[in-house]
N, C-alpha and C positions, 0 to 999 in steps of 0.2 A: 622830590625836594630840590630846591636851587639855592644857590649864594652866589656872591660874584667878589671879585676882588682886584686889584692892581689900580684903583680908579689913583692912588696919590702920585704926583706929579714924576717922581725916581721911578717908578717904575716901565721897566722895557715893554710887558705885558699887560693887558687885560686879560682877568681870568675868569670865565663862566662855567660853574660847576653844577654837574648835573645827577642827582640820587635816585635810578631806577630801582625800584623793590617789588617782588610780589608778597602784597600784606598778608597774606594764607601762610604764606611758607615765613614769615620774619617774627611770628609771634614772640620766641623768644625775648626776642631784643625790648621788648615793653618792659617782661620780668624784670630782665638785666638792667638794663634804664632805671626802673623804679629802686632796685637794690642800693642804686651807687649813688644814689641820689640821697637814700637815708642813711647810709652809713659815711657819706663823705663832703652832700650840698644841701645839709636840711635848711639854710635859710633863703635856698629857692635861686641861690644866684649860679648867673647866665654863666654858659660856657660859651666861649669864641677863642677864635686865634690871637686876637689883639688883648688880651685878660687872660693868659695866660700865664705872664709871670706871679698872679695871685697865686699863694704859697698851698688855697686848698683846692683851689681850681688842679692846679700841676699836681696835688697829690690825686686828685682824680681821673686825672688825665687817661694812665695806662689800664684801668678797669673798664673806662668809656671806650679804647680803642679796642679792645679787646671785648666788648660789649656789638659793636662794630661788625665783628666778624661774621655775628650770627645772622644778620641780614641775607636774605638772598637777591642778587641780582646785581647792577651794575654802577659803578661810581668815576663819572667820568670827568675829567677836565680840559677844554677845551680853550687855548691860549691864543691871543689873537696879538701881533707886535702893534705897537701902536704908531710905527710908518705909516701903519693902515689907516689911510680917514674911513674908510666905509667898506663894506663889503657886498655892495648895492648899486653900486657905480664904476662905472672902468675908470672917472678920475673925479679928482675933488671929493668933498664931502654932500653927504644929506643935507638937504636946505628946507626950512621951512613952505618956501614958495613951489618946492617942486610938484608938478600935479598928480604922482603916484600914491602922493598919502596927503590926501583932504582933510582929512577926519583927525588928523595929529598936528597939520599946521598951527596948534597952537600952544604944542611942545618945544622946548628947546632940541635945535636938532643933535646936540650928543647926547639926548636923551631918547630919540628915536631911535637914532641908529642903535641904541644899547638894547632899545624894547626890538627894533624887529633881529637882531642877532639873538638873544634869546629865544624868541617866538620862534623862529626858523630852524634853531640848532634841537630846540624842546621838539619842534612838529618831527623833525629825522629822525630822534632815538624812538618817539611815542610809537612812529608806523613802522620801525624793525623792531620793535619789542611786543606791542600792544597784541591783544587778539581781539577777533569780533566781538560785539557785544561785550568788552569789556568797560569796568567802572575804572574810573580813571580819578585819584585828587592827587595835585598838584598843588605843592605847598612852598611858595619863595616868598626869602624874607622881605623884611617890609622896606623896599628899598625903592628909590626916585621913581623907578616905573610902576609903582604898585604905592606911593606914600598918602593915597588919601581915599575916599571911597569914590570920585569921580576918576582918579586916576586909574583903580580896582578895577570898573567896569568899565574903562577902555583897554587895557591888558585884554580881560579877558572878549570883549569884540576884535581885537585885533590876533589874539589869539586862534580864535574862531574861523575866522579867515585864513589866514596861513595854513593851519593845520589840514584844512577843509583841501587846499592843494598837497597834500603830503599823502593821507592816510587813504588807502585802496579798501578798508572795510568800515563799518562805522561801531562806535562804540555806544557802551550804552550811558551812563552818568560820566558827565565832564566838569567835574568843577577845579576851580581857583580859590586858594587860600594863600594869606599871608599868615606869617609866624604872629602876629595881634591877633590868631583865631585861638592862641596856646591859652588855656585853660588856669593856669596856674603851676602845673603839674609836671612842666617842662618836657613834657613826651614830644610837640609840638617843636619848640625850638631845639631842644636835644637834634631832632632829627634833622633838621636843617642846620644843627651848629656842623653836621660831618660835612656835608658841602663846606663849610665855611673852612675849616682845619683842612682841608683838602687844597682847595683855590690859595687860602694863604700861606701854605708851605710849599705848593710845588712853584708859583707865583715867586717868592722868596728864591730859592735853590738858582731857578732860571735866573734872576737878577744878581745873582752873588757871584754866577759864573761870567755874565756880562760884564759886571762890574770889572773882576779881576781881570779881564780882556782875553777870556777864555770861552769863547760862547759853543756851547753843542755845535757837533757837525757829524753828519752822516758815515755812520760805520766807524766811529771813535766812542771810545769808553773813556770815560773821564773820571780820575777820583775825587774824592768827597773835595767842597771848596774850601779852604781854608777860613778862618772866621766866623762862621754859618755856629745860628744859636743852637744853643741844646735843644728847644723846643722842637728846633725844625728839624734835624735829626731825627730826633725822637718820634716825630709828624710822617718823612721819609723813610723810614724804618716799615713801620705801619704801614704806608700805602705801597711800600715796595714788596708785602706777601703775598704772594700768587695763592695759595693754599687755601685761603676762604672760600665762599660761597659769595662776598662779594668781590666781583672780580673788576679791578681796577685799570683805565686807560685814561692815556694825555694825547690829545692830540692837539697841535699849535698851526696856524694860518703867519705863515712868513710871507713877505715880499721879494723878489727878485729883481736885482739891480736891471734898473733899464727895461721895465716892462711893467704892463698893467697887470702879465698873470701874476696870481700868486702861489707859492709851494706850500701843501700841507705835507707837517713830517708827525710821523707819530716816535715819544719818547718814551723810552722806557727807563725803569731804573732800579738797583738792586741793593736789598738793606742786607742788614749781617743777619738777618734769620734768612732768606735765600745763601749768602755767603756757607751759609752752618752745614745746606743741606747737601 
C-alpha cells in the first residue's frame, strides 16, 4: 500500500510512503480491522490524518494503531526536500519535451517526476523484499498519478517498465489497485490510511523542527518540538516501537549546498514506550 503527503505549499518535504506486508502471515489485522470498525466507525467513515480531530475517528485512533502491530513486514517513509526539482536530472526539473519519457509528455511534469519517484522507490523495496514467483497487489490511493482509469493504466505500464529494471527474479500476479477498488468495508482504505498516518506525521514532526530553525543533524538527538499536535505525538509514539512485526524506517533525500549530489540520511526516532523499556 502507498500514500504520499507534504504536496501543500509549507511544507519542507514530500513524503512517500510505502506498506510492505506478507498477507499469509497479516491475517490478523482483517479481524482487528473489522472489530474497530463496529465498535467505534459503523457509519463507514474514512480514517486519514487530515480528519482526525473528528471526536470518533480520534477515539478510534489507538485500537487501529495497535491493530497496526499485527501486520507483518515493513512501513517505510521516504522524504525528499523539496530544493529538489527532480531526482532524474543533475539539474533543472522534468520537462514535458524531454525525450526519455514520450509516452507521459502529456502529464504535467510535477506530476511525472511524482509518478516516476514512486515507481522507482516501489520497484527497490518490491526486488529486496519480493520472492520468485511471488503475487504481488499493490494498492495507492487514488491520488493525481492514479486519478482516473487512463491515468490507472499508465501507472501501471510505467510501472512495468521500471520494475522490469529493478527485479533479478520474476513474479507471478502483478497487479495495481487504487483505494476506489475498497468494497465498502473499509479493509481497502484502512490499509492504506497506515501509509497515510505515517507520511502525515513524520512529514509534520520534520516541518515543526524546520520551522523552529532546528532542523535534524547527524549524530544529534533532539527533543520532542515544542507546539507539535497531540495527534502527531500520539502518530510518533506508534511509529517510534521497534517491538512489532512491523518494522518501521525514514529515510529523507537532502541536497548539498554547492553540488548536484545529493545526501541520503536515515532518521530515527524514540517514543516513551521505547523511553519505558
Amino acid at each position: 500500500g502507498s500514500d504520499y503527503s507534504g504536496q501543500h505549499a509549507t511544507s519542507q518535504f514530500e513524503a512517500l510512503c510505502f506498506l510492505l506486508v506478507d498477507a499469509d502471515r497479516s491475517g490478523s489485522w482483517l479481524d482487528a480491522q473489522k472489530s474497530l470498525r463496529k465498535q467505534f466507525l459503523p457509519d463507514g467513515r474514512r480514517l486519514s490524518y487530515k480528519a482526525l480531530n473528528d471526536r470518533h475517528r480520534n477515539a478510534a485512533l489507538p485500537r487501529f494503531l495497535d491493530a497496526t502491530n499485527l501486520l507483518s513486514g515493513l512501513l517505510v517513509v521516504v522524504l525528499v526536500d523539496k530544493r529538489i526539482e527532480t531526482l532524474f536530472k543533475p539539474s533543472g526539473r522534468i520537462e514535458s519535451s524531454d525525450p526519455e519519457i514520450p509516452s507521459l509528455a502529456h502529464w504535467a511534469p510535477q506530476v511525472v517526476e511524482k509518478l516516476l519517484r514512486i515507481c522507482h522507490l516501489a520497484s527497490l523495496f518490491l526486488a529486496g523484499i519480493s520472492g520468485a514467483n511471488q503475487d504481488v497487489l499493490w494498492i495507492t490511493d487514488q491520488d493525481d498519478i492514479a486519478a482516473n482509469v487512463e491515468r490507472h493504466r499508465e501507472l501501471v505500464s510505467t510501472f512495468g517498465r521500471i520494475s522490469s529494471h529493478y527485479l533479478s527474479h520474476t513474479l507471478g500476479h502483478l497487479r495495481i489497485a487504487t483505494t476506489a477498488a475498497d468494497t465498502g468495508k473499509r479493509d481497502i482504505e484502512d490499509f492504506v490510511a497506515i501509509a497515510d498516518l505515517a507520511a502525515g506525521a513524520i512529514c509534520e514532526t520534520l516541518n515543526t523542527y524546520h520551522r523552529l530553525g532546528i532542523p535534524p543533524a547527524p549524530g544529534v538527538t533532539l527533543p520532542i518540538p515544542s507546539g507539535i499536535e497531540t495527534k502527531v505525538l500520539r502518530l510518533m509514539n506508534w511509529f517510534s516501537d521497534s517491538r512489532s512485526s512491523l518494522k518501521r524506517l525514514v529515510l529523507a533525500f537532502e541536497p548539498l549546498a554547492g553540488s548536484t549530489r545529493l545526501r541520503v540520511r536515515h532518521y530515527s526516532f524514540k517514543g516513551t514506550i521505547d523511553a519505558m523499556v
